[in-house]
DRENVEXGU-176920 format. One record per residue (C-alpha): residue in one letter; z negated, x negated, y. Coordinates in nm, 2 decimals, decimal comma. Layout:
REC  res       Z       X       Y
REC    A       Z       X       Y
...
end
This chain:
REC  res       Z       X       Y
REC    X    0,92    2,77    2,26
REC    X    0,75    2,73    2,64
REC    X    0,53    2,48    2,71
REC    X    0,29    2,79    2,79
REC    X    0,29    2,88    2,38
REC    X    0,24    2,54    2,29
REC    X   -0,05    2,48    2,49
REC    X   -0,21    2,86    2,31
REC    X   -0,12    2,68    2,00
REC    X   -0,27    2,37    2,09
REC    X   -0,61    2,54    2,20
REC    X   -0,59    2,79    1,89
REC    X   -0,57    2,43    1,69
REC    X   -0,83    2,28    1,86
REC    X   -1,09    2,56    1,89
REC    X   -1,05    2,59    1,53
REC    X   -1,11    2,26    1,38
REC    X   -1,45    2,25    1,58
REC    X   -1,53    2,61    1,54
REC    X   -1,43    2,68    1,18
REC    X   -1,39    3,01    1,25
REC    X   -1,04    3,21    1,38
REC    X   -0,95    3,22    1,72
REC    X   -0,92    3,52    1,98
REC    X   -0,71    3,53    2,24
REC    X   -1,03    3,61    2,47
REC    X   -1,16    3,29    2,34
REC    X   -0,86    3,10    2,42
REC    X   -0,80    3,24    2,78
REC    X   -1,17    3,13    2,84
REC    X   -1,21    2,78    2,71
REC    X   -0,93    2,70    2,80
REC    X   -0,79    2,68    3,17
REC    X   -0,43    2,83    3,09
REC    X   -0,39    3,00    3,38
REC    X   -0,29    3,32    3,23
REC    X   -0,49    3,63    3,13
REC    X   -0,64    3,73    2,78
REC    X   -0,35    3,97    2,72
REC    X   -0,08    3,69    2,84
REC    X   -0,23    3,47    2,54
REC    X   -0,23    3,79    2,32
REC    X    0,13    3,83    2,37
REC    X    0,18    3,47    2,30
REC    X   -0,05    3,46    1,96
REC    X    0,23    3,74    1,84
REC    X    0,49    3,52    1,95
REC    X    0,35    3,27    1,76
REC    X    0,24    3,49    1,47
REC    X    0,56    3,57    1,41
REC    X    0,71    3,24    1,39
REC    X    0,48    3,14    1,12
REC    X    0,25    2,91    1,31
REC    X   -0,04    3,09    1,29
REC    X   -0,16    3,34    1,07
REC    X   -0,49    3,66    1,09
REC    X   -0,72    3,53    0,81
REC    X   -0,84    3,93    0,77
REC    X   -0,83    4,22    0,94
REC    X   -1,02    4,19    1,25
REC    X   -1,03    3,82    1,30
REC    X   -0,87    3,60    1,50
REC    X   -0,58    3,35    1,41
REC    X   -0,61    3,04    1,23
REC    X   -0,30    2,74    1,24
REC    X   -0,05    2,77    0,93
REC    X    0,10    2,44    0,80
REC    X    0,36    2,49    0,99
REC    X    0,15    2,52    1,29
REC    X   -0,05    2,15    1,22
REC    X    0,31    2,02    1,20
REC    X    0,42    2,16    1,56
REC    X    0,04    2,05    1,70
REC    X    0,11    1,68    1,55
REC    X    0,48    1,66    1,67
REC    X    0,39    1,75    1,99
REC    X    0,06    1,57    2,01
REC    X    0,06    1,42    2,36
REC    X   -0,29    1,18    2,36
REC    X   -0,44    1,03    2,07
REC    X   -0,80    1,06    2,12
REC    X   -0,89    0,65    2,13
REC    X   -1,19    0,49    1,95
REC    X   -1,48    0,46    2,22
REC    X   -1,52    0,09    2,33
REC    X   -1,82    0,10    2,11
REC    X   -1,65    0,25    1,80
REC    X   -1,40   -0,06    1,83
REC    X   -1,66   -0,30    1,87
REC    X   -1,87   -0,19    1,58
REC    X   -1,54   -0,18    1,36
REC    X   -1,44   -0,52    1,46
REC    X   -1,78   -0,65    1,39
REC    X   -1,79   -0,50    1,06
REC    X   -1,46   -0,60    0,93
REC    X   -1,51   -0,97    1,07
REC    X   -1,80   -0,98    0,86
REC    X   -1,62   -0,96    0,54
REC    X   -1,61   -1,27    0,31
REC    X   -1,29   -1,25    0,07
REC    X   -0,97   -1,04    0,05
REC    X   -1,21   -0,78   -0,20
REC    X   -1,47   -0,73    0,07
REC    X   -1,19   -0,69    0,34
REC    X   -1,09   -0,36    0,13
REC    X   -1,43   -0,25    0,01
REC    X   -1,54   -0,28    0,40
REC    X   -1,18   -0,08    0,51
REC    X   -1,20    0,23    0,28
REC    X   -1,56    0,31    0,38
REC    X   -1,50    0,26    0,75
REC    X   -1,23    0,51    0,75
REC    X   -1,44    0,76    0,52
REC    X   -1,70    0,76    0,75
REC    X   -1,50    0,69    1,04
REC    X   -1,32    1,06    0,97
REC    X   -1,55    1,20    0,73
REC    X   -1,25    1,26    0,50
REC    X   -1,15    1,11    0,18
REC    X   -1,00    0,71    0,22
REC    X   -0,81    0,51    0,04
REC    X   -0,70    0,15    0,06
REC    X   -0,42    0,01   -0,12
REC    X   -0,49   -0,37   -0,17
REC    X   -0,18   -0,63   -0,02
REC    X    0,10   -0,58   -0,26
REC    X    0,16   -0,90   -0,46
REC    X    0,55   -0,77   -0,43
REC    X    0,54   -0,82   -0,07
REC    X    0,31   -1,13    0,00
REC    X    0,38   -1,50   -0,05
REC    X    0,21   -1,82   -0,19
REC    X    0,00   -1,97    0,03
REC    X   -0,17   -2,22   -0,24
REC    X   -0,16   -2,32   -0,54
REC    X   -0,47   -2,53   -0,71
REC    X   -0,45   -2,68   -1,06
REC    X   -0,81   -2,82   -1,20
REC    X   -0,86   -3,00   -1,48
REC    X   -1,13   -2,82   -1,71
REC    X   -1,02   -3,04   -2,02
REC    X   -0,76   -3,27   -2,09
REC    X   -0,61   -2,97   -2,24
REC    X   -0,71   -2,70   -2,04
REC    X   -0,61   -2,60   -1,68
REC    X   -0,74   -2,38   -1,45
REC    X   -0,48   -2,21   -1,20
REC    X   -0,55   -2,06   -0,90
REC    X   -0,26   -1,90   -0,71
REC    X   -0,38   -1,80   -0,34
REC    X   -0,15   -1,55   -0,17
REC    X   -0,10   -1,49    0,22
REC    X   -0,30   -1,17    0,25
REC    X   -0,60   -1,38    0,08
REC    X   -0,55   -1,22   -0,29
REC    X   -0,63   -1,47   -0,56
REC    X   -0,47   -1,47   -0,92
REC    X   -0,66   -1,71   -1,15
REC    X   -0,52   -1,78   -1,50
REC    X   -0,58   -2,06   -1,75
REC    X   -0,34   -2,33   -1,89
REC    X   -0,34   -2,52   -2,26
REC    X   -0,13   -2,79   -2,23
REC    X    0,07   -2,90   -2,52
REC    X   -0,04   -3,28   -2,44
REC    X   -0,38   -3,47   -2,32
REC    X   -0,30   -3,49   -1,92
REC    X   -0,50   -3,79   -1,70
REC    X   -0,60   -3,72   -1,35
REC    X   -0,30   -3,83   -1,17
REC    X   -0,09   -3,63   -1,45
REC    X   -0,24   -3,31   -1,29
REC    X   -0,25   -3,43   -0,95
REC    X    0,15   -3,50   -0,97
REC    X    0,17   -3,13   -1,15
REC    X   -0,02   -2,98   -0,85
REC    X    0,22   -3,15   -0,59
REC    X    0,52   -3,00   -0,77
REC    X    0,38   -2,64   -0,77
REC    X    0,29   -2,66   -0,44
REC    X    0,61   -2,81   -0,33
REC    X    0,86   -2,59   -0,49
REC    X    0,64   -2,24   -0,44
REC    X    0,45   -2,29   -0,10
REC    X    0,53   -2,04    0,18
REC    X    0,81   -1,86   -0,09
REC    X    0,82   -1,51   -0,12
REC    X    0,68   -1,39   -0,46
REC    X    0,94   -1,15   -0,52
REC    X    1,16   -1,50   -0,49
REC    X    0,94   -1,72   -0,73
REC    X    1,06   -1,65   -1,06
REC    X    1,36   -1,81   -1,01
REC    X    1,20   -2,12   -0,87
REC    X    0,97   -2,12   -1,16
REC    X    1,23   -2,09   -1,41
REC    X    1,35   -2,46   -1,27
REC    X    1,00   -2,63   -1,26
REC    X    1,01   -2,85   -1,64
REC    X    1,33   -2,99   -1,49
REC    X    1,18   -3,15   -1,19
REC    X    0,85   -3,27   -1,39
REC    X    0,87   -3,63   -1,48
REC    X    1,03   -3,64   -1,84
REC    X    0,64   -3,66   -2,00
REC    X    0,50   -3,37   -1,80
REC    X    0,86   -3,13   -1,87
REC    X    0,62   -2,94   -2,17
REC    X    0,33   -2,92   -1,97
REC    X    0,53   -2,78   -1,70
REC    X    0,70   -2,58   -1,92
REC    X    0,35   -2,43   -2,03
REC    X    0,22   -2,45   -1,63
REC    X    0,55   -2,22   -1,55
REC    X    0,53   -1,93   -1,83
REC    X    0,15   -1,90   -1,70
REC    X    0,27   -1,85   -1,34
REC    X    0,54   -1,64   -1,41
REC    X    0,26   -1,39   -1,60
REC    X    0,03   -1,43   -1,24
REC    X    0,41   -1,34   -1,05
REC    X    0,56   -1,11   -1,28
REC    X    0,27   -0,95   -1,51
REC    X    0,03   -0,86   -1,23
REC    X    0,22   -0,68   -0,99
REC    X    0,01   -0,35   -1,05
REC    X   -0,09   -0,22   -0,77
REC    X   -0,49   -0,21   -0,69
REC    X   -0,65    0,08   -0,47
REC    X   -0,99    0,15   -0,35
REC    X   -1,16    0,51   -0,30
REC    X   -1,44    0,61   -0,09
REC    X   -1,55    0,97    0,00
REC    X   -1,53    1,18   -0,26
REC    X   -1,79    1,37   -0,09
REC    X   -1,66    1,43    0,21
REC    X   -1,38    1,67    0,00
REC    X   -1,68    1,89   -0,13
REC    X   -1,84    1,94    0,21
REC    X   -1,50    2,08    0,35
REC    X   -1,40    2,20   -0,01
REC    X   -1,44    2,60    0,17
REC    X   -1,10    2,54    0,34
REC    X   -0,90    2,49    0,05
REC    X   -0,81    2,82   -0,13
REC    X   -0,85    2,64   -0,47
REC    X   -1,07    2,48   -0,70
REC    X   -1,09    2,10   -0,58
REC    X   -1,13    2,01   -0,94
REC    X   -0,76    1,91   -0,96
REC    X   -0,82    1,69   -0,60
REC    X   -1,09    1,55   -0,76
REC    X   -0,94    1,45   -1,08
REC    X   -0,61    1,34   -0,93
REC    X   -0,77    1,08   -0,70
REC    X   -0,91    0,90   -1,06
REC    X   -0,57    0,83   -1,14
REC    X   -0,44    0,49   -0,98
REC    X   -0,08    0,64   -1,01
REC    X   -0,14    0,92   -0,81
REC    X   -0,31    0,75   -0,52
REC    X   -0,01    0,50   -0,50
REC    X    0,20    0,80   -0,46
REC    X   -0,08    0,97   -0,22
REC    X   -0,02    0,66   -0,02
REC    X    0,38    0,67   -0,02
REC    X    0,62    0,44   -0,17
REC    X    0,56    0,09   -0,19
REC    X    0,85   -0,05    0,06
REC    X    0,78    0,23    0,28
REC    X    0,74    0,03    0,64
REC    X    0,64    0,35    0,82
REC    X    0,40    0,25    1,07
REC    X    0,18    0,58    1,06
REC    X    0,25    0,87    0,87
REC    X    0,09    1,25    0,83
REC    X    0,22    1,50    0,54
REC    X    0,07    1,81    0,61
REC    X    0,01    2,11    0,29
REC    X    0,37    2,15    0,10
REC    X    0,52    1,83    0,30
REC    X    0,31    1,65    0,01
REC    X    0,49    1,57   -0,32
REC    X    0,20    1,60   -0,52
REC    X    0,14    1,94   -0,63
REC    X   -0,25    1,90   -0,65
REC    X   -0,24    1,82   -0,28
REC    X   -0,05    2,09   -0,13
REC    X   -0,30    2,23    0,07
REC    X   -0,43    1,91    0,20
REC    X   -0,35    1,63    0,50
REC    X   -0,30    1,32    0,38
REC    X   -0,23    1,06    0,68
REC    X   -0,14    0,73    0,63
REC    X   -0,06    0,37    0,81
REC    X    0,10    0,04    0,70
REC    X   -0,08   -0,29    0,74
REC    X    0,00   -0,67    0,69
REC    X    0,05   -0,98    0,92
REC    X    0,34   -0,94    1,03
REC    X    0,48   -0,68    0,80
REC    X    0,37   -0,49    0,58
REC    X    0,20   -0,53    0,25
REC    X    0,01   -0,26    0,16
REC    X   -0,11    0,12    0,30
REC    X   -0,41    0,27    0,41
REC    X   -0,51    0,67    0,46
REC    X   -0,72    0,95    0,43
REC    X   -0,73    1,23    0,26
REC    X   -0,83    1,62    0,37
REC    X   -0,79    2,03    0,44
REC    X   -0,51    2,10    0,67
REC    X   -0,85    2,17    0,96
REC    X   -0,82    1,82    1,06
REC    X   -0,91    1,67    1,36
REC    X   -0,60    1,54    1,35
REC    X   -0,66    1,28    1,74
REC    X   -0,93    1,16    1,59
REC    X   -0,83    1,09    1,23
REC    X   -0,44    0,95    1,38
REC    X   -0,63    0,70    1,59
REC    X   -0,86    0,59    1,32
REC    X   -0,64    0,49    1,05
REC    X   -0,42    0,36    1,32
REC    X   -0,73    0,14    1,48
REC    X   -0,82    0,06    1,12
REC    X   -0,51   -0,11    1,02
REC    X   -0,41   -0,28    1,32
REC    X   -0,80   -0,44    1,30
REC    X   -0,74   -0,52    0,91
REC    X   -0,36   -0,62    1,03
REC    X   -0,53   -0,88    1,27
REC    X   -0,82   -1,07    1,02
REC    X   -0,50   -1,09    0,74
REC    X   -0,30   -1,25    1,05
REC    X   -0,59   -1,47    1,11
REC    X   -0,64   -1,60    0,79
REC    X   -0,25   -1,71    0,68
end
C-alpha cells in the first residue's frame, strides 16, 4: 500500500469518528488537501475496499473503517494528538490532590472517563508486584495487636494479632524491629519465605508470639493477592451504544465481573507500556466489537494497568495520549511517595 492510500484511509478514519456518518470520496478529496482528484480517491476507496479496510455501511453511503482498518490507522499513527498545556495542568493538579492510595484510583478512573468520554478502568498496584515499605505493630491490648503492612505503591493491609502471651511495651517494640528488619524494602512475592524464618530470630520468649505475628502476615502476603479494580463510565457506553451492532447488555454485565476486567486489562505480568486491541483482537467474546486501550503504570516498573473501554469509532490520538498522560502522571505521585 502507497503512502497516497494510507493517507485516504487516514482521512476516511478521521472524518468518521467526528462525523459519525460514512465517508465519500468527494468529502475526502475536499477536507482533505491530498492533492489528487475526487475520482483518484474513488479509485483508492476500491483499493481499499477490497482489502478489507473499509467497508459501504448500505447502498448509497459512503465507507466507514473495518477493524482491520483501525488496526492499519493505529500502526501507522504518525502524531499522538498531546494533552493541551492546560489539560496537563488540570490533570496534575487533580491527581496531586489525592490523599491515600484509594483516592489516587478513585481520582485516575474518572479522569480518564471523562478525559475520553469512554468507559475506564483502573486496576489498583498489584500486591504481587509491590514491596514492603512499612511495617507498624500497635499494641491495642496486651493480647491484641494491630498490624499494618504499608506497601511501595501506598496500599495498606491491616490485620489483627492475638498473642498467645501478655507482651509489655518493649516486647512489641523489639517485635516491630524484627518485622521491619527482615521484610523492609523485600519484594512481597519474596516474603513468605522470610516469614517462614521469623519465630527463629525472636528472642526465645517472643518465638510464639512471632509465630502468631508470622501466620497473620503471611494471610496479608499470601491471602490478599486479589486483584482490586475501579470502574467509571458506564454511561459513556450507552451514549455511543448505536455503533455496536449488539445489545450492550453483555458489555454491561461483563464489566460487573472483577474477573473480566482483569482480563479487559491484560495479564498481570504483562509490562507492555501501551497497548490497543481493536474488535476480534480482544479475547473476550462480549468485547469483540469494542477498543479497549490500555497502559502500565508503577514507579519504576509496573504494578498495575489502566485503560478504557469503547466502539471501534475511537478517537484513537486522543484516547492513546490520554491513558498514556494518565499513567505516566499516576506513575510520577507513586514514584514520589516510595
Amino acid at each position: 500500500m502507497d503512502d497516497r492510500k494510507l493517507e485516504v484511509l487516514r482521512a476516511i478514519v478521521e472524518d468518521y469518528v467526528s462525523t459519525q456518518e460514512p465517508v465519500g470520496s468527494k468529502a475526502v478529496a475536499q477536507r482533505h488537501s491530498l492533492g489528487v482528484s475526487a475520482a483518484t480517491v474513488r479509485n483508492d476507496m476500491a483499493y481499499l475496499e477490497e482489502a478489507g479496510y473499509i467497508q459501504q455501511p448500505h447502498t448509497s453511503a459512503g465507507r466507514i473503517p473495518t477493524a482491520k482498518g483501525y488496526r492499519l490507522f493505529v500502526d501507522r499513527l504518525g502524531k499522538i494528538k498531546p494533552l493541551s498545556a492546560a489539560e496537563r495542568r488540570a490533570v496534575h493538579r487533580f491527581l496531586s490532590e489525592a490523599i491515600d492510595l484509594d483516592d489516587v484510583v478513585t481520582r485516575t478512573v474518572r479522569l480518564l472517563a471523562q478525559l475520553t468520554h469512554q468507559v475506564a478502568v483502573v486496576q489498583y498496584p498489584s500486591l504481587n508486584r509491590s514491596s514492603v515499605r512499612h511495617l507498624e505493630l500497635v499494641s491495642l491490648t496486651p493480647t491484641r495487636l494491630m498490624l499494618v503492612m504499608i506497601t511501595d505503591t501506598g496500599r495498606v493491609e491491616q490485620r489483627y494479632v492475638e498473642t498467645p502471651a501478655e507482651l509489655t511495651e518493649d516486647d512489641v517494640l523489639d517485635l516491630r524491629r524484627l518485622v521491619n528488619e527482615q521484610l523492609q524494602g523485600k519484594a512481597l512475592a519474596d516474603a513468605p519465605r522470610i516469614i517462614a524464618g521469623l519465630d527463629g530470630l525472636a528472642r526465645p520468649e517472643l518465638r510464639a508470639t512471632a509465630s502468631a505475628l508470622a501466620r497473620v502476615l503471611l494471610e496479608s502476603v499470601v491471602a490478599r493477592t486479589e486483584e482490586r479494580v475501579a470502574v467509571a463510565g458506564a454511561a459513556n457506553l450507552t451514549r455511543n451504544g448505536n455503533f455496536f451492532a449488539g445489545s450492550l447488555r453483555p458489555i454491561l454485565e461483563a464489566l460487573e465481573e472483577e474477573v473480566v476486567l482483569m482480563q479487559l486489562l491484560g495479564r498481570a505480568d504483562s509490562n507492555a507500556l501501551l497497548t490497543v486491541r481493536i474488535g476480534d483482537e480482544n479475547e473476550i467474546d462480549d468485547f469483540r466489537e469494542a477498543t479497549v486501550v490500555t497502559a502500565g503504570y508503577g514507579p519504576g516498573s509496573v504494578v498495575g494497568h489502566m485503560g478504557v473501554l469503547g466502539p471501534t469509532r475511537m478517537d484513537y490520538p486522543g484516547t492513546i495520549a490520554a491513558v498514556r498522560a494518565v499513567a505516566r502522571y499516576v506513575s510520577e505521585i507513586l514514584e514520589q511517595n516510595r
